[in-house]
DRENTORNU-146967 format. One line per field, with one value per residue (C-alpha): residue in three letters; x, y, z. Coordinates in steps of 0.2 Angstrom, whole numbers. Layout:
<sites>
code: (ALA | ...)
xx: (X | ...)
yy: (Y | ...)
zz: (Z | ...)
</sites>
This chain:
<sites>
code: (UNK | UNK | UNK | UNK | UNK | UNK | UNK | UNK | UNK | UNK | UNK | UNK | UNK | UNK | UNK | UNK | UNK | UNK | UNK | UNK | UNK | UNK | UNK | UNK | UNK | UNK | UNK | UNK | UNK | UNK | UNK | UNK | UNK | UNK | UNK | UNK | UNK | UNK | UNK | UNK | UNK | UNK | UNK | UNK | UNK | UNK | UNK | UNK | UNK | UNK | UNK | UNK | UNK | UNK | UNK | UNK | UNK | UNK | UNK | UNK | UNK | UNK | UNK | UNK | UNK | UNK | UNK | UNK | UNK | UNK | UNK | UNK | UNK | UNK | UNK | UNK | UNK | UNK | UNK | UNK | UNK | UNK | UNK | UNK | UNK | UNK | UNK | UNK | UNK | UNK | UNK | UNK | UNK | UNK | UNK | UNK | UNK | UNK | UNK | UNK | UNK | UNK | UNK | UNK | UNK | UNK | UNK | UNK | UNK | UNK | UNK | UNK | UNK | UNK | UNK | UNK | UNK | UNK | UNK | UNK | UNK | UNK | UNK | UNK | UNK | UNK | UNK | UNK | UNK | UNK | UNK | UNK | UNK | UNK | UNK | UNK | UNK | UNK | UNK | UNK | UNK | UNK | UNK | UNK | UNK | UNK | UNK | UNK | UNK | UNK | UNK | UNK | UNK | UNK | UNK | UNK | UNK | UNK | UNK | UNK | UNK | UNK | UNK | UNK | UNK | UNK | UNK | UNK | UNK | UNK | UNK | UNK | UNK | UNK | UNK | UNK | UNK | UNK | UNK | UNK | UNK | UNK | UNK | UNK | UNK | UNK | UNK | UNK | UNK | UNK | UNK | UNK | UNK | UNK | UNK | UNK | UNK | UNK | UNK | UNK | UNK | UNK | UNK | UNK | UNK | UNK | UNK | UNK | UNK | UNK | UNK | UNK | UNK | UNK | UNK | UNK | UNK | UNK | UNK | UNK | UNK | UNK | UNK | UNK | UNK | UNK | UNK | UNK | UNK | UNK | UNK | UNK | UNK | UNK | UNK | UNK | UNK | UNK | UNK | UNK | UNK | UNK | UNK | UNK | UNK | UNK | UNK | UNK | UNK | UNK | UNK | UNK | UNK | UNK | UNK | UNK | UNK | UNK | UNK | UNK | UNK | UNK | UNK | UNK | UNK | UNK | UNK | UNK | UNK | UNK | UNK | UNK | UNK)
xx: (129 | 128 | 124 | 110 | 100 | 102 | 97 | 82 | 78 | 75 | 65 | 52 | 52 | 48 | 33 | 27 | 28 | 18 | 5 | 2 | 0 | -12 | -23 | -22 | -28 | -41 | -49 | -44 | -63 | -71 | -81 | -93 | -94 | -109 | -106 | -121 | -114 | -96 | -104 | -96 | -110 | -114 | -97 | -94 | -99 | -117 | -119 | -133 | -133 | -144 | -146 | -162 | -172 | -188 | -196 | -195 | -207 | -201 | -190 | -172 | -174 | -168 | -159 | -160 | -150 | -155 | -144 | -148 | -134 | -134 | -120 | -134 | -147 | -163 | -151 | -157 | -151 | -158 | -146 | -156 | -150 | -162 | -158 | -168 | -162 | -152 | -155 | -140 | -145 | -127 | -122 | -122 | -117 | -120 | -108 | -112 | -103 | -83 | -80 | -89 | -105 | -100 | -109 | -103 | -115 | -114 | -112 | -124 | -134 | -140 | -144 | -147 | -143 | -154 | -147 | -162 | -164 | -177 | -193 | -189 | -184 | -198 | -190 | -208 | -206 | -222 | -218 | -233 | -225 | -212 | -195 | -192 | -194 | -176 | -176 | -162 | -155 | -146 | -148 | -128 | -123 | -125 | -117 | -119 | -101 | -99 | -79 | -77 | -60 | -65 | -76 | -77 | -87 | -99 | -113 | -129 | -131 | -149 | -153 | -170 | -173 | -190 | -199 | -216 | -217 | -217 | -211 | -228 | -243 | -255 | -243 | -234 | -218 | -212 | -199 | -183 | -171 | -152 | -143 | -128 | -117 | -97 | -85 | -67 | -51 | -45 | -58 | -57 | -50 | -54 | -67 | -74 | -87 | -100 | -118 | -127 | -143 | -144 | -153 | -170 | -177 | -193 | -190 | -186 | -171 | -173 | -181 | -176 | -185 | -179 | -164 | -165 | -148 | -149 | -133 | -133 | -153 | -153 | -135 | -123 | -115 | -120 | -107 | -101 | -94 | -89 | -87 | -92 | -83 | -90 | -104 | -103 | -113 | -101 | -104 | -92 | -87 | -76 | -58 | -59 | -50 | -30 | -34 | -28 | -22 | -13 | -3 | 2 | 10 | 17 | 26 | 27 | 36 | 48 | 55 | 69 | 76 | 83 | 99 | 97 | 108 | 98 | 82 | 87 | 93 | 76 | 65 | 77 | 78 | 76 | 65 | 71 | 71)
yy: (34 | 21 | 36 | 44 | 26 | 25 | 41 | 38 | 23 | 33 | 45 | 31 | 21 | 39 | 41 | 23 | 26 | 41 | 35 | 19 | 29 | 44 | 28 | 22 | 35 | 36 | 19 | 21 | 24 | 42 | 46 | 61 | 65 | 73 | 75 | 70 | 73 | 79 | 78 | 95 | 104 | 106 | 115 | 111 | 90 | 85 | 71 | 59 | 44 | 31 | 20 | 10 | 0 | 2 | 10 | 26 | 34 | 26 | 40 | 37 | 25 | 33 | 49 | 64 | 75 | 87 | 99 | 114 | 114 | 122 | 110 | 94 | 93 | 101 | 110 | 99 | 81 | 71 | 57 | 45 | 31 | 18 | 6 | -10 | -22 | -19 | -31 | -24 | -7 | -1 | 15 | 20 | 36 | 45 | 59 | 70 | 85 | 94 | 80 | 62 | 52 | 39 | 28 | 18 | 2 | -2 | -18 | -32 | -18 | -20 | -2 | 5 | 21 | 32 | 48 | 57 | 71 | 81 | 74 | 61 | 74 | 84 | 102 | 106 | 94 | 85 | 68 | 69 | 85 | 81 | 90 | 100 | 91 | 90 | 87 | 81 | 74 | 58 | 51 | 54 | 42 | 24 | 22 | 29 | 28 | 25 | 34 | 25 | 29 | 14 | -1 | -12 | -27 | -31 | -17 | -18 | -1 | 1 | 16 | 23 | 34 | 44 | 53 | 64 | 62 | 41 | 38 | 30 | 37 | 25 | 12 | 24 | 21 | 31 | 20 | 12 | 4 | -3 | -15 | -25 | -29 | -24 | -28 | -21 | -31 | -29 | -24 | -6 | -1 | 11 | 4 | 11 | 3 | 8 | 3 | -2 | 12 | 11 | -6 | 1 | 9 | 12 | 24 | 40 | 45 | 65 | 69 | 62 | 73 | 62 | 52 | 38 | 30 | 16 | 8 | -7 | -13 | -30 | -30 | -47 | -41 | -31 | -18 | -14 | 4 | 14 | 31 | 38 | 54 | 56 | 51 | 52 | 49 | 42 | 38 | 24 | 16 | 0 | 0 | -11 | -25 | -24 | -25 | -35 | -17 | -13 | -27 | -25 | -10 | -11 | -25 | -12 | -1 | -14 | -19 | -5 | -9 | -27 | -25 | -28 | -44 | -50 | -47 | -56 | -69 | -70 | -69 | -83 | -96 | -113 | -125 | -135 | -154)
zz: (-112 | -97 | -84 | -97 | -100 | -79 | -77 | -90 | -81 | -64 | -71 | -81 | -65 | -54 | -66 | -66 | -48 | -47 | -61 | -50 | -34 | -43 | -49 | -32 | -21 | -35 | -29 | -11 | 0 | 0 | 14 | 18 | 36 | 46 | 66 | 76 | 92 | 100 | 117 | 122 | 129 | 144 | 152 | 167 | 165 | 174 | 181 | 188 | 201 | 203 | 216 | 213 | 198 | 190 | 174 | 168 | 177 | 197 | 205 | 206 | 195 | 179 | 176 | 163 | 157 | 145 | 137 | 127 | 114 | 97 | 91 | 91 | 77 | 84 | 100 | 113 | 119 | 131 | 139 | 149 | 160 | 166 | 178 | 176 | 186 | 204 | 215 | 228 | 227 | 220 | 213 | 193 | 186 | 169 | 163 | 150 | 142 | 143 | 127 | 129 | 138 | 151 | 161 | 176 | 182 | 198 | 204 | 197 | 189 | 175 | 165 | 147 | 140 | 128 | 119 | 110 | 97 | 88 | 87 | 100 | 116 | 125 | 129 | 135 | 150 | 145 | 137 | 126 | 117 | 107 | 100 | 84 | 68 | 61 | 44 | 41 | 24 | 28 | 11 | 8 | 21 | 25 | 42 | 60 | 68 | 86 | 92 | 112 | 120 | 131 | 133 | 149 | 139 | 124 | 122 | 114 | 101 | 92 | 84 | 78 | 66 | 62 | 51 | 48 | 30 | 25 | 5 | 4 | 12 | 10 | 20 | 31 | 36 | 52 | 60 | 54 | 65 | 66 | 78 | 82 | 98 | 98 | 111 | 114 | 108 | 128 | 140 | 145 | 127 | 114 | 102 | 84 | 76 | 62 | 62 | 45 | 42 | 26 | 26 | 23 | 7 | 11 | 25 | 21 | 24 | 13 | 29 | 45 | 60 | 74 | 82 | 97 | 102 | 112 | 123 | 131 | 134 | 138 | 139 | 142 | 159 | 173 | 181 | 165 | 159 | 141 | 138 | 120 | 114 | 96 | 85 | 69 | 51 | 38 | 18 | 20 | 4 | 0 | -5 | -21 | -22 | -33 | -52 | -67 | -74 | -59 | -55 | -75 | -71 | -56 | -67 | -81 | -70 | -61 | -79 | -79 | -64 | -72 | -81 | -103 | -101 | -83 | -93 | -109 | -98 | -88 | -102 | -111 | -96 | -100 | -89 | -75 | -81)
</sites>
């Protein structure tokens, strides 16, 4: 009998067990997952080099890199670094493709980088023609999620998001935006970090025809340098908080582990005077 009421026992906890963790996965965060860019095109990595500072348009001063890759929406990315700021004439380089973007900022520089898709590239060459519509359907997802395998310092992101067809025609809205600054927990490390988009209702977000990523403009520290393998938008939802019913039965489940005379003697306890 004593082996049979043990063996009962282990079997009603084993359930509680399994009824508590089914309830709990149930609650845990669900996440969709839609991959903007992997950076693995193009194959063999290209590379840029920059040595002085002005605007887009001064020579030297900002390099492109445009890549014709059927794994980005609209099959075209544009990486841009500007150098704005370089008063000793030092050397930065932008890396795109075989996996991830980096950028190395020479000394004092201070630079941005700007990662274009669709309707914001110009695969013509001629700046006043621009890319593909992409219409995309973003709707699902609420953050844009930034994957660095290293960070040298605090980064600026912004992205911007456009569309040809505003919820509200007679007050278009085109343009919506998102920002925040991130640093690494040890310079140099990895670094994961989601951006908010979903912070604007009135922008249409069924049809999205054109990404902008910004990295770094107006950054804290010159001579900086990061490299970013994956880009990525998530539905990200919160884990819930332990409820009332849960903690019941995870108490509910521990009762058979206590012995019928360390129970009665639990339940019957007097209080300390």
């Amino acid at each position: 009998m004593p082996t049979n009421n043990l063996s009962l026992k282990s079997a009603y906890c084993r359930f509680g067990l399994l009824v508590l963790s089914g309830m709990l996965l149930t609650s845990a965060a669900s996440a969709a997952s839609f991959v903007l860019d992997s950076f693995d095109a193009p194959t063999p990595k290209e590379f840029t080099v920059i040595t002085t500072a002005g605007d887009f348009t001064t020579p030297g001063a900002a390099g492109e890199i445009q890549t014709s890759t059927p794994s980005v929406p609209g099959g075209v990315r544009e990486a841009f670094l500007h150098v704005y700021n370089n008063p000793l004439h030092s050397v930065s380089v932008l890396q795109v493709g075989d996996g991830n973007l980096s950028v190395a900022q020479g000394t004092g520089a201070m630079a941005e980088t700007l990662i274009n898709y669709g309707a914001f590239t110009r695969p013509t060459g001629d700046p006043s023609v621009g890319g593909p519509l992409l219409n995309l359907d973003l709707s699902e997802y609420n953050a844009l999620q930034f994957n660095f395998s290293g960070v040298e310092d605090a980064l600026n992101l912004v992205a911007v998001f456009y569309t040809s067809a505003p919820l509200d025609p007679s007050s278009p809205l085109y343009y919506s935006q998102s920002g925040l600054n991130i640093a690494p927990g040890i310079p140099g490390g990895p670094l994961s970090v989601n951006l908010d988009v979903s912070n604007n209702l009135a922008f249409n977000w069924d049809q999205v025809d054109g990404i902008a990523i910004l990295i770094n403009r107006s950054g804290p520290i010159p001579s900086t340098s990061y490299t970013l393998d994956h880009v990525s938008f998530e539905t990200v939802t919160p884990v819930p908080e332990p409820q009332a019913w849960i903690m019941l039965l995870i108490g509910l489940t521990a009762l058979p582990l206590f012995r019928p005379r360390s129970l009665q003697r639990l339940l019957t306890r007097r209080p300390i005077s």
